[in-house]
C-alpha positions in Angstrom: -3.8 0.0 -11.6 0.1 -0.8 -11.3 0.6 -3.5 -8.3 3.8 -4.0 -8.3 6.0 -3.5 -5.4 8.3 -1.1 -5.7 10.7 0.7 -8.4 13.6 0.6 -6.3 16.6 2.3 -8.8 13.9 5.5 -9.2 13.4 6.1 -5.1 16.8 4.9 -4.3 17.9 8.0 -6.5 15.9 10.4 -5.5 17.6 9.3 -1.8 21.0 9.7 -3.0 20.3 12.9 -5.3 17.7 14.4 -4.1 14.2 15.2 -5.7 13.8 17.9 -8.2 14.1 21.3 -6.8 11.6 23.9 -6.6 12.2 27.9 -8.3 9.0 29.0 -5.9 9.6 27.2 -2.4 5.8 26.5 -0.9 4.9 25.5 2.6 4.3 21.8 3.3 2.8 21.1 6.1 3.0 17.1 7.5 0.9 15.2 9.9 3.1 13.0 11.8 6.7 12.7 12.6 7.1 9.1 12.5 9.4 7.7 9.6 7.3 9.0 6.7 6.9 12.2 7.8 10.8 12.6 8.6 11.2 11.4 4.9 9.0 13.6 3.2 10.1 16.4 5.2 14.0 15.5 4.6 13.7 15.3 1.1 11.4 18.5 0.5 13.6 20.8 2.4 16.7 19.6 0.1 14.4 20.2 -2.8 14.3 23.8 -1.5 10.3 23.9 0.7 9.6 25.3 3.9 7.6 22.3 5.8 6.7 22.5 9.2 5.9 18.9 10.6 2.9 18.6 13.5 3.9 16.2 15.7 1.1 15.4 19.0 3.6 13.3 21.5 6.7 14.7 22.5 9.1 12.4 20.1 10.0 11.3 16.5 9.6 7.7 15.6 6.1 6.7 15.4 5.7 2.9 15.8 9.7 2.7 16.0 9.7 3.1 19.7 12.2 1.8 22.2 12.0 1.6 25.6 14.9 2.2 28.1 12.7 2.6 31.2 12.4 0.1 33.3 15.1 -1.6 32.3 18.7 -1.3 34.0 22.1 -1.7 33.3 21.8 -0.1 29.5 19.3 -2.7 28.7 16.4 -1.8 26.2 13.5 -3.1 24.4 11.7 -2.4 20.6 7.9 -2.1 21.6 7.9 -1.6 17.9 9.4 -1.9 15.1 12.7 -4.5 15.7 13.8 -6.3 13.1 15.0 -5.0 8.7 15.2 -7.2 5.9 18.4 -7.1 4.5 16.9 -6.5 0.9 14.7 -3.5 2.0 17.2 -1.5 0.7 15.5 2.1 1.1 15.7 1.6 4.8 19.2 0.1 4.7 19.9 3.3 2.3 19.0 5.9 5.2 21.2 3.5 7.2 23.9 3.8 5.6 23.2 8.1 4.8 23.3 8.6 8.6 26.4 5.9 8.8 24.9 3.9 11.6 26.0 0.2 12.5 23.8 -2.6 12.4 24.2 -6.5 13.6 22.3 -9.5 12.4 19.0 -10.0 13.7 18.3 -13.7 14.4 14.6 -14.2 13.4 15.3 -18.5 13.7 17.3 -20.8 16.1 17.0 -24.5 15.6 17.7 -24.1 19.6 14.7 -22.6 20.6 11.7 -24.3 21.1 8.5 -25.4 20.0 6.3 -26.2 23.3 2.7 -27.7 22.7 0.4 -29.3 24.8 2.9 -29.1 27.8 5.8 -30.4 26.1 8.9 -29.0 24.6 11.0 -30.1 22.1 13.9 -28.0 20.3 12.5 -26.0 16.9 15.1 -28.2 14.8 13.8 -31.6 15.9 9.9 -29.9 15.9 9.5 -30.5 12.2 10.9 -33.8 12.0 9.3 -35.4 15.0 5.3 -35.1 13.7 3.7 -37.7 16.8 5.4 -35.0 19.1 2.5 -33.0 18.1 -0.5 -35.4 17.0 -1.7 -34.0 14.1 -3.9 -35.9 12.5 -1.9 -35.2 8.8 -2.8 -37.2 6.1 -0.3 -39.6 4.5 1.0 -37.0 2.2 1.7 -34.6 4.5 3.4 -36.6 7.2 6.3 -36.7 4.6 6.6 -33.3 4.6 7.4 -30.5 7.2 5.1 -27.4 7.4 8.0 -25.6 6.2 8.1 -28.2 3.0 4.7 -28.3 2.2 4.3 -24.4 2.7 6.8 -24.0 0.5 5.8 -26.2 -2.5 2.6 -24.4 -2.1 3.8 -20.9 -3.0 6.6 -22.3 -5.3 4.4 -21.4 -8.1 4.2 -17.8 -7.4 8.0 -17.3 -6.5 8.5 -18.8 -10.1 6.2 -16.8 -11.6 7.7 -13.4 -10.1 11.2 -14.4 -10.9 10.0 -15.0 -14.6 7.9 -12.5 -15.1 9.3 -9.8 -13.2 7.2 -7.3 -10.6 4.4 -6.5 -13.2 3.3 -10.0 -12.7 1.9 -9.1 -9.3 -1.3 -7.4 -11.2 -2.8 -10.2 -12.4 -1.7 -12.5 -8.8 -4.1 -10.1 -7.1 -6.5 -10.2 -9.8 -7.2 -14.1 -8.8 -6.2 -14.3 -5.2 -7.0 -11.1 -3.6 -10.2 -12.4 -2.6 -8.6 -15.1 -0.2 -7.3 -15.2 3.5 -5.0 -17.5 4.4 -7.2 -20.4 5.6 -8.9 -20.3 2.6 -6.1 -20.1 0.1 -4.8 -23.4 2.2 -8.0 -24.9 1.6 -8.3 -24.3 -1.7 -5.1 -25.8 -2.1 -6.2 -29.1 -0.7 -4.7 -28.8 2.9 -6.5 -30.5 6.1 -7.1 -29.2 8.7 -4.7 -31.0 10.8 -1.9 -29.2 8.4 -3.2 -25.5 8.4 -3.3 -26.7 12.5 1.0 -27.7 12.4 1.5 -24.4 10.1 -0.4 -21.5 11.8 1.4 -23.0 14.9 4.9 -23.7 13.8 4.6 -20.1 12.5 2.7 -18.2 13.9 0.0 -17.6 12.1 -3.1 -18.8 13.8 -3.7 -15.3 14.8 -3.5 -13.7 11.3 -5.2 -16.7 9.7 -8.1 -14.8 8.2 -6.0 -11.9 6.3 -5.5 -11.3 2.7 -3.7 -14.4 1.3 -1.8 -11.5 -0.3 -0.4 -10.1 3.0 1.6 -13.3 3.6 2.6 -13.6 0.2 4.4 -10.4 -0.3 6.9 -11.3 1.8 7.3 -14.7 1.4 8.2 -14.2 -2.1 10.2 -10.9 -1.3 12.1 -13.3 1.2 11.7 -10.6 3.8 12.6 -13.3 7.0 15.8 -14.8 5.1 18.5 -12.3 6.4 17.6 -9.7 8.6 19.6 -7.2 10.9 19.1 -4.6 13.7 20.6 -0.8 14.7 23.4 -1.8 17.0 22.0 0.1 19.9 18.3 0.5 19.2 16.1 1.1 16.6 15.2 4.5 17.5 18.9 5.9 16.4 17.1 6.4 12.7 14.0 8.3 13.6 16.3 10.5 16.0 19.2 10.9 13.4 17.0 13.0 11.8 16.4 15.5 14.2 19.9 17.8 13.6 18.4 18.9 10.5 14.6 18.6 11.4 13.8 19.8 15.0 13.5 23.6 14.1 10.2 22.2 11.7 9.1 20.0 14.3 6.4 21.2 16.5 5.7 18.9 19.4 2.5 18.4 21.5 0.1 19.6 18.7 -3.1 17.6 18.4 -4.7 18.1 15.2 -9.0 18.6 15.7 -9.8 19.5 12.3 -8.4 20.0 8.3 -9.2 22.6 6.1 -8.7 23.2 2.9 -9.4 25.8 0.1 -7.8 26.4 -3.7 -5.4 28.0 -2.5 -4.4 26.5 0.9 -4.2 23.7 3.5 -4.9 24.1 7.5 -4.6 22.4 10.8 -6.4 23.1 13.4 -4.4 22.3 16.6 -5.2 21.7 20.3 -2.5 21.9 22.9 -1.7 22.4 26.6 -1.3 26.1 25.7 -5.0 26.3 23.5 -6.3 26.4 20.4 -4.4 27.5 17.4 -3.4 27.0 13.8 -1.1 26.3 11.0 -1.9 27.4 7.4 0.5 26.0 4.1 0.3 25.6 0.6 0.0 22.2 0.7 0.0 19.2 3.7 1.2 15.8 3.7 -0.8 13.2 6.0 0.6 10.3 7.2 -1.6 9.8 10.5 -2.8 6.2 10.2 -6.7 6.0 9.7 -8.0 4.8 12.5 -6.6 8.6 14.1 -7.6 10.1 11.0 -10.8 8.9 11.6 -11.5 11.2 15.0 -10.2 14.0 12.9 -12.8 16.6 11.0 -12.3 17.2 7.3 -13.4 20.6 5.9 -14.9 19.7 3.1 -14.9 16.2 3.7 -12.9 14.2 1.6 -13.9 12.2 -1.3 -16.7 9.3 -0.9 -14.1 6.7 -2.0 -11.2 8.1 0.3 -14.0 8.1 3.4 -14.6 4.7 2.4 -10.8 3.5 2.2 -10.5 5.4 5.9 -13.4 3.6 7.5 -13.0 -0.1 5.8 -9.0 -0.4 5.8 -8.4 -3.4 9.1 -5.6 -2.0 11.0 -4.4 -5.3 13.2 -3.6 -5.3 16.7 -0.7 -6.1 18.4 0.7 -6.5 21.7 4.4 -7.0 23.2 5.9 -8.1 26.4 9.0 -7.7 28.0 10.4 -9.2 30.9 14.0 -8.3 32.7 16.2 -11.3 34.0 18.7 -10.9 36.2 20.4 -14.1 34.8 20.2 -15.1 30.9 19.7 -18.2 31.6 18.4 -19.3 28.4 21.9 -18.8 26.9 22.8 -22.1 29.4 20.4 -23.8 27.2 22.7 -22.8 24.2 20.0 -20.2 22.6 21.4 -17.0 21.4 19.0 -15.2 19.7 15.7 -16.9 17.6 12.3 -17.1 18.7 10.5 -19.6 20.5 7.2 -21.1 19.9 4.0 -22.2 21.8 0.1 -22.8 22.3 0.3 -20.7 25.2 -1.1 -17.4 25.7 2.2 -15.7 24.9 2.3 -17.7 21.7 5.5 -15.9 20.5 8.9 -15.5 22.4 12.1 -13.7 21.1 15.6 -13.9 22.9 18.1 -11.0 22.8 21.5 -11.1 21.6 24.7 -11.7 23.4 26.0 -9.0 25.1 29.0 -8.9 27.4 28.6 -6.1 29.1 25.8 -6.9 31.4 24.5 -10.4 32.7 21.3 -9.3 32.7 18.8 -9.6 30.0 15.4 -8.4 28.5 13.4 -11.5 26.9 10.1 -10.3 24.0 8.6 -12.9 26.5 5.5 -12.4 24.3 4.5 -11.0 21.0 1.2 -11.4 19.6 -1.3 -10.5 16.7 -5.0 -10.2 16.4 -7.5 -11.6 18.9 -4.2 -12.7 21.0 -2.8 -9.6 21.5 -6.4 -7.5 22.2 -6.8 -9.8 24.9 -3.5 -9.0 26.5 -4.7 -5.6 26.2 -8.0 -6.2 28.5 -5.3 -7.1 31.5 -4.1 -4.7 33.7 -0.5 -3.8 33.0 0.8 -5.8 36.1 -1.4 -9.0 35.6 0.4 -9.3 31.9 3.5 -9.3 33.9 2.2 -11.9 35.7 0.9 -14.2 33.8 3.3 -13.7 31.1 6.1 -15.1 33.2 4.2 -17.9 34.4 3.8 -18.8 30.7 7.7 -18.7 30.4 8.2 -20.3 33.9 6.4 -23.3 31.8 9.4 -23.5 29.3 12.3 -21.9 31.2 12.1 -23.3 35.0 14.6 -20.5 35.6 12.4 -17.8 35.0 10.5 -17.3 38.4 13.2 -16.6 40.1 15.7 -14.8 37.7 12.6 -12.3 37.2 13.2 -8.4 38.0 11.1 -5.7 36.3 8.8 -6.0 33.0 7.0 -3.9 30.9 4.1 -3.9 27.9 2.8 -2.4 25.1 -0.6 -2.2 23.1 -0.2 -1.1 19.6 -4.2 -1.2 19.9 -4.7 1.2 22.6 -2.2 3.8 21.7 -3.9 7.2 20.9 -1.7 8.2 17.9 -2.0 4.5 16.5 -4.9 2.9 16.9 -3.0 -0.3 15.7 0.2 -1.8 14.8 0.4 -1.4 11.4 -2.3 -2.0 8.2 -3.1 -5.7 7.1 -5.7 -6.3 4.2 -8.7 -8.2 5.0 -9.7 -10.4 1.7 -10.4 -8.0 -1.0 -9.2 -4.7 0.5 -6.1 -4.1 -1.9 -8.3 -4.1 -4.8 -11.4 -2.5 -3.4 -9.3 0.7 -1.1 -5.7 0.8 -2.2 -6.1 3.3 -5.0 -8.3 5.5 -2.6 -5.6 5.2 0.3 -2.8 7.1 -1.4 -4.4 9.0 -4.2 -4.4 12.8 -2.7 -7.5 15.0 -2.3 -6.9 17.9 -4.0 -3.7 19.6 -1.9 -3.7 16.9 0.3 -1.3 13.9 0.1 -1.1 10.9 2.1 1.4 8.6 3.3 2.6 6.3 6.3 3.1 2.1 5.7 -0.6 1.8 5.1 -0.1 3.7 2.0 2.2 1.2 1.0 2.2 -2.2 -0.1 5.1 -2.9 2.7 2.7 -3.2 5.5 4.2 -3.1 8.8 8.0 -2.2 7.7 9.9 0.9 7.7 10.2 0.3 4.4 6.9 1.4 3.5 6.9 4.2 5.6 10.0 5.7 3.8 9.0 4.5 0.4 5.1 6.4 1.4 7.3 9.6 2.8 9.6 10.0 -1.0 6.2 9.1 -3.0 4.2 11.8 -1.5 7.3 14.5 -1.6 7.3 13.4 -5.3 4.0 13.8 -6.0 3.9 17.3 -4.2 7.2 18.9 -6.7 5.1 17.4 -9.5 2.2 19.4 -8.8 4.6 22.4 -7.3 6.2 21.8 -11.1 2.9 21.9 -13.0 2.0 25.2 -11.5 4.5 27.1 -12.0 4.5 29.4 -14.9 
């Protein structure tokens, strides 16, 4: 079992040449048109397939959603994914195919703020100023911020990569898989008080109890050093796919059931119009399991694939958006970055510049885990609600700059059932195998098959593994 990220020269070619063509073109049929079913679809119909991609809303994009309505005067917000590492360079290679602009994504401003137990204080005097928050560090600690002390934690594993190169993550998750977070801190002889400063500081209270492994991947993989954004929303990659895709795009189709044979691969569909099917050589899935779940499988799949679709933890995740006629932060002298707080909308991201509008559409809250399901027990007005009076605490302004808002809840979203994959302890070695190894015609892919949980990323490098896998097999049958 090869763990290591990714082989980036062989997908990045098959993105730039193609993958090897077929003499006998087959039908493939794909579950999904979010990013790794656009992929895999792309890339098969330059190899020379037929696919036909079974898509049950009415867009393309999957969890890259952005939202134009209710906002005015051009505004927008990401209710999903937002933000690309500058060294993901699959997705920046689809970037660059379909020559669209992108501006820097400001994931940190020393300006913003860290607000605790009532008070404020700016995020670059935060780490410095330790009786701002009381924690009860011991000596050592106090000499250290949590960003310090995080990092000469990990040091050893960044070192060890570097040396060793990508195979070395095999034996990392050999020995650490079987941690979350909390207990790798503890392990590594941190109080309480100092797992307390970090899973505030960063966030992380909420995801404390995931694979180690999760937050390790991209802290060695840098992922939050230098990141961008699609000048003009995110949803400009899913829909530049469309001019050569939306005649093998059929929308509104629920899939009900699978069926396979020898010889063949079918969806059972439910729409508006009926009942109705789709038959093709072969299928690529990249429904996330929780949907996959609700779906019936004829003949059911392989004990250890039903196991990987039950057990894998899909995390919740919930986002908040509130209009201001006013940006008033930017009088504070914060453009762009994230604030953060013990508050109930624990995370808060400001939007960049623009000049065209003085209005502005603050991520007034974006949370994981047990925060963001209950934001998703409120009614969609009371999150409004009681969102801004959380940033009325921070930004005085806010009550009465306030115009529209808007949420949404990765958790309660039909064709998600989550925002993305995260391991619990011991899932990578117990169910990654079984999550992407096909079931006889049957291929799977999406960001859970992928160890890039939650980033485009994965979903592309899950969409050019699966076509792969499907002209290898189209390749080995041919006579």
């Amino acid at each position: 079992m090869n763990l290591k990220l990714l082989d980036e020269s062989r997908y990045l070619e098959w993105i730039n040449r193609g993958l090897p063509k077929t003499s006998q073109p087959q039908k493939v049929l794909i579950a999904g048109a979010g990013i790794a079913g656009l992929v895999a679809a792309s890339e098969l119909m330059r190899a020379g397939y037929e696919v036909q991609i079974i898509e049950a809303q009415q867009r393309v994009g999957g969890r890259i959603l952005t939202l134009r309505h209710p906002f005015s005067d051009g505004l927008f917000a990401e209710a999903g994914a937002m933000r690309i590492p500058t060294n993901h360079s699959l997705t920046l290679a689809y970037i660059n195919k379909f020559r669209l602009k992108t501006i820097p994504f400001i994931n940190h401003n020393p300006l913003a703020f860290a607000y605790f137990n009532g008070k404020k204080i700016r995020m670059h005097e935060a780490e410095q100023t330790i009786e701002f928050f009381g924690f009860e560090l011991t000596q050592a600690e106090r000499q250290k911020s949590a960003e310090q002390l995080w990092l000469q934690t990990i040091q050893p594993f960044i070192r060890k990569v570097e040396k060793e190169g990508p195979d070395v993550w095999d034996s990392i998750v050999q020995e650490y898989d079987e941690y979350s977070v909390r207990e790798f801190l503890e392990i590594k002889g941190w109080s309480e008080a100092a797992i307390e400063r970090f899973g505030l500081l960063y966030n992380q209270e909420a995801i404390m109890n995931s694979s180690f492994l999760e937050l390790l991947r991209e802290e060695v993989g840098q992922y939050y050093k230098e990141m961008i954004t699609i000048e003009g929303a995110m949803d400009q990659l899913p829909l530049s796919f469309l001019p050569e895709l939306q005649e093998n795009i059929w929308f509104g189709q629920k899939i009900t059931a699978i069926e396979q044979s020898e010889t063949s691969v079918t969806f059972h569909l439910r729409s508006i119009a009926g009942k109705h099917n789709v038959t093709g050589d072969f299928a690529i899935l990249t429904l996330p399991f929780p949907v996959l779940r609700h779906i019936e499988i004829i003949p059911p799949f392989s004990p250890r694939k039903q196991k990987a679709i039950r057990q894998l933890h899909y995390d919740a995740s919930a986002k908040i958006f509130l209009q201001f006629r006013r940006r008033f932060w930017e009088e504070e002298g914060i453009m762009g970055g994230g604030t953060v707080t013990d508050l109930a909308i624990r995370n808060m991201y400001y939007p960049q510049p623009r000049k065209s509008t003085p209005r502005g559409v603050l991520l007034a809250s974006y949370t994981w885990g047990e925060d963001a399901q209950r934001w998703g027990s409120l009614p969609p007005a009371e999150r409004l609600h009681q969102a801004l009076e959380n940033v009325t605490a921070i930004h005085p302004s806010a009550q009465d700059e306030f115009e529209v808002g808007d949420s949404y809840m990765w958790h309660d979203d039909e064709f998600a059932g989550g925002a993305f994959a995260l391991f619990d302890p011991g899932q990578q070695t117990l169910l990654y195998d079984h999550i992407r190894h096909p079931e006889g015609r049957i291929y799977f892919a999406g960001e859970h098959t992928s160890l890039f949980h939650a980033w485009i990323q994965g979903a592309i490098e899950s969409g050019l593994r699966a076509a792969f896998e499907i002209t290898q097999t189209t390749a080995s049958l041919t006579p």
